[in-house]
Backbone bond lengths (Angstrom), bond angles and torsions (degrees), N, CA, C in turn:
res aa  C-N    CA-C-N  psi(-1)  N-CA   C-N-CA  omega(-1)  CA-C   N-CA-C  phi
1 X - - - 1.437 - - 1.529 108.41 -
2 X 1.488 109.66 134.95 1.570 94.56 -164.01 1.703 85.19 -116.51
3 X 1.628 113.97 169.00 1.452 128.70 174.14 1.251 127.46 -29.90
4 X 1.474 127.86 113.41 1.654 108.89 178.69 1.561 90.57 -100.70
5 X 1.396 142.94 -13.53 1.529 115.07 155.04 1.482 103.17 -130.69
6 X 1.462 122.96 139.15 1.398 163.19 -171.57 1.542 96.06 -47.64
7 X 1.070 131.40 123.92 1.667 119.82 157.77 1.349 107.33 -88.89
8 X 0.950 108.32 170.60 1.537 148.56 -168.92 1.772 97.54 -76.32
9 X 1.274 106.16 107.76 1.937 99.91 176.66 1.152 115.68 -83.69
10 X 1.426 152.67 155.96 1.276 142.18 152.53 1.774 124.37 -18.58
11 X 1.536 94.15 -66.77 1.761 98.67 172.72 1.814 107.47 -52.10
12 X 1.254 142.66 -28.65 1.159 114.74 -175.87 1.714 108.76 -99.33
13 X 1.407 124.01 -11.09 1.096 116.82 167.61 1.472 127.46 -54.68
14 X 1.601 98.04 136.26 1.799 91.60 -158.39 1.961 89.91 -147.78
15 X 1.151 125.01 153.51 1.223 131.77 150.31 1.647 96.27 91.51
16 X 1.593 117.93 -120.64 1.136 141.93 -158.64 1.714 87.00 -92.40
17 X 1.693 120.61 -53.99 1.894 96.79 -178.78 1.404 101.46 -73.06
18 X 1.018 154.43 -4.19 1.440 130.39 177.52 1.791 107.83 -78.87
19 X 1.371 102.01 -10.39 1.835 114.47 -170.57 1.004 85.26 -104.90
20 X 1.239 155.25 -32.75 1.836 142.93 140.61 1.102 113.33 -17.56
21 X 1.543 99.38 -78.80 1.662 108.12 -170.94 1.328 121.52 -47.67
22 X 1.602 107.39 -41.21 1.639 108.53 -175.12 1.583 98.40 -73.72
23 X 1.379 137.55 0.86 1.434 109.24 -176.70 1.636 106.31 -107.38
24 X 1.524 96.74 -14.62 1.313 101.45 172.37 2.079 114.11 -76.97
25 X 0.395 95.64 -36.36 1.300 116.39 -179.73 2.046 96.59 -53.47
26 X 1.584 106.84 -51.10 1.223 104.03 -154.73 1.790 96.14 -93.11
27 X 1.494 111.06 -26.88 1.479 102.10 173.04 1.640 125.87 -89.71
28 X 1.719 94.59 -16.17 1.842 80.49 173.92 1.506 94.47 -134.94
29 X 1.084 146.92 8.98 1.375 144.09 162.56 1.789 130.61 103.60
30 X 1.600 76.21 -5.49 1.793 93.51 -179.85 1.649 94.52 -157.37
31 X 1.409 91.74 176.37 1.719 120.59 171.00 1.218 99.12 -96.70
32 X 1.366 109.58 133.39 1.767 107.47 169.78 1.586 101.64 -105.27
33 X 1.096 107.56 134.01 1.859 131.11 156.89 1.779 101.57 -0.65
34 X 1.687 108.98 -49.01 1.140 118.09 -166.16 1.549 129.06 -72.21
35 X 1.310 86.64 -48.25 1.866 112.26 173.03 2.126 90.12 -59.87
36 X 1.330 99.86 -52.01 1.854 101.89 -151.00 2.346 79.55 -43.16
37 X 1.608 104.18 -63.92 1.300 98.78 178.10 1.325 119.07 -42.50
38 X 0.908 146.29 -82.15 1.404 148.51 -176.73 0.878 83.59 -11.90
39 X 1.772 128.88 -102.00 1.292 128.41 -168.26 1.296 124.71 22.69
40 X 1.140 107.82 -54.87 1.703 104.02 -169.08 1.516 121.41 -45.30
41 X 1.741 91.26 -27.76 1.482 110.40 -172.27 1.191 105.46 -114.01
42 X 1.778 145.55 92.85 1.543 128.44 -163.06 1.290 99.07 -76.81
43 X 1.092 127.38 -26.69 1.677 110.42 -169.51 1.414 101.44 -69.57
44 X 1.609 115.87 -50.65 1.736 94.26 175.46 1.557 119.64 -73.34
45 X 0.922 143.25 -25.33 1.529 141.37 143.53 1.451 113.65 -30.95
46 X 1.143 118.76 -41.62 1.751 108.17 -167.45 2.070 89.14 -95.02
47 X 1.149 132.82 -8.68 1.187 109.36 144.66 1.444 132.69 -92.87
48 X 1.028 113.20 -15.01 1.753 102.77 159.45 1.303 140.97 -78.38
49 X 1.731 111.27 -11.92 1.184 91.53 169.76 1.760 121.42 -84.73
50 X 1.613 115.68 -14.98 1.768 86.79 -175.68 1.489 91.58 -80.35
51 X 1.554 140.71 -10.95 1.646 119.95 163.74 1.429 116.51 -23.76
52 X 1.435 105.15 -64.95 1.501 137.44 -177.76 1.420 115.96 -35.70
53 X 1.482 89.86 -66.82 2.004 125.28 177.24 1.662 79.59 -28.63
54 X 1.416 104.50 -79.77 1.838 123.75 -119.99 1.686 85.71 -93.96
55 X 0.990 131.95 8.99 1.867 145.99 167.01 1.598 104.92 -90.95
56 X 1.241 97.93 -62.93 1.464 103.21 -173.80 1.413 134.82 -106.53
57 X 1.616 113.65 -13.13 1.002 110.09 -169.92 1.999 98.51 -115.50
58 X 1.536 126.39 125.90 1.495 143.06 -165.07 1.475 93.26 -52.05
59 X 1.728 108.42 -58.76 1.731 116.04 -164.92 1.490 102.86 -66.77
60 X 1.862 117.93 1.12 1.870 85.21 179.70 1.847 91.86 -147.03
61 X 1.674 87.12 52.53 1.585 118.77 173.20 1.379 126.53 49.53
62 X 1.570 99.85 48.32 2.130 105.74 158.03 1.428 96.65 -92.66
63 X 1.457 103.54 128.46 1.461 155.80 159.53 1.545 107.29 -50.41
64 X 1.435 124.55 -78.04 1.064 158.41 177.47 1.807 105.52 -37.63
65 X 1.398 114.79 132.76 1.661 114.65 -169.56 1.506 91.16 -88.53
66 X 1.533 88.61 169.44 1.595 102.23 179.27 1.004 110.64 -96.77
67 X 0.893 160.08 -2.92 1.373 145.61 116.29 1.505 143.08 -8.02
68 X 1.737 89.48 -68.07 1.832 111.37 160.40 1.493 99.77 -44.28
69 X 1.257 109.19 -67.91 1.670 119.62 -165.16 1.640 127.05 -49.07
70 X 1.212 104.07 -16.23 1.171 122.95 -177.04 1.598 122.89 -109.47
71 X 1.680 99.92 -27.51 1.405 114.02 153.18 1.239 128.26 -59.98
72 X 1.571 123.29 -43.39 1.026 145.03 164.08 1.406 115.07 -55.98
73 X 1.110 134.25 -32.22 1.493 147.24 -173.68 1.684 92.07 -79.11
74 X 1.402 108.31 -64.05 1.705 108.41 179.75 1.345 128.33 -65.55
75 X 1.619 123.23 -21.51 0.890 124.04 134.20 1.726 145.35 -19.40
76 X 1.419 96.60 -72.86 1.212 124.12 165.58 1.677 123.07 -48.85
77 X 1.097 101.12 -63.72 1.855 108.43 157.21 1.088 106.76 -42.78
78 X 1.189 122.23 -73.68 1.106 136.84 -152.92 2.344 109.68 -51.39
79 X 1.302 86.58 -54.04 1.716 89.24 158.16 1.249 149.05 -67.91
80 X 1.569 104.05 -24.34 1.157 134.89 -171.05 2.100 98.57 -98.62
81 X 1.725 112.52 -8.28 1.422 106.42 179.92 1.614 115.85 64.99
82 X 1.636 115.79 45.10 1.379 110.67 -138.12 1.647 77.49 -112.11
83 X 1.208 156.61 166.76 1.073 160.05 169.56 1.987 101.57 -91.86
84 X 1.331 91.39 -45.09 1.594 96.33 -154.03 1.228 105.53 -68.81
């Protein structure tokens, strides 16, 4: 299944998403597919990523093992027929 809306690439990030990108980058180590979408909209982008942060990442307080979290991720594909 390919993209029905375009994310946001590095080269066109400019202003307030390029100050996205760099925080994403510094709290979980990449851009996800999801944020690049969001993007379109920074105000909802600049609230999803500490969701994300504080879900997934221990240092910015997920609870939840990595394991579960990742089960849950394959899960999810997995029902949804998701490749990724």
């Amino acid at each position: 299944m390919t993209q029905r809306i375009r994310g946001i690439t590095d080269a066109e990030a400019a202003g307030p998403t390029k100050d996205l990108f760099d925080a994403s980058n510094i709290m979980l180590g990449r851009i996800a597919n999801l944020q690049r979408i969001l993007s379109h909209s920074p105000l909802v982008a600049r609230w999803f990523l500490p969701l994300v942060a504080a879900v997934r990442q221990p240092t910015a307080g997920a609870v939840s093992d990595v394991r579960l979290r990742n089960l849950a991720c394959l899960k999810t594909s997995t029902v949804n027929n998701c490749n990724y």
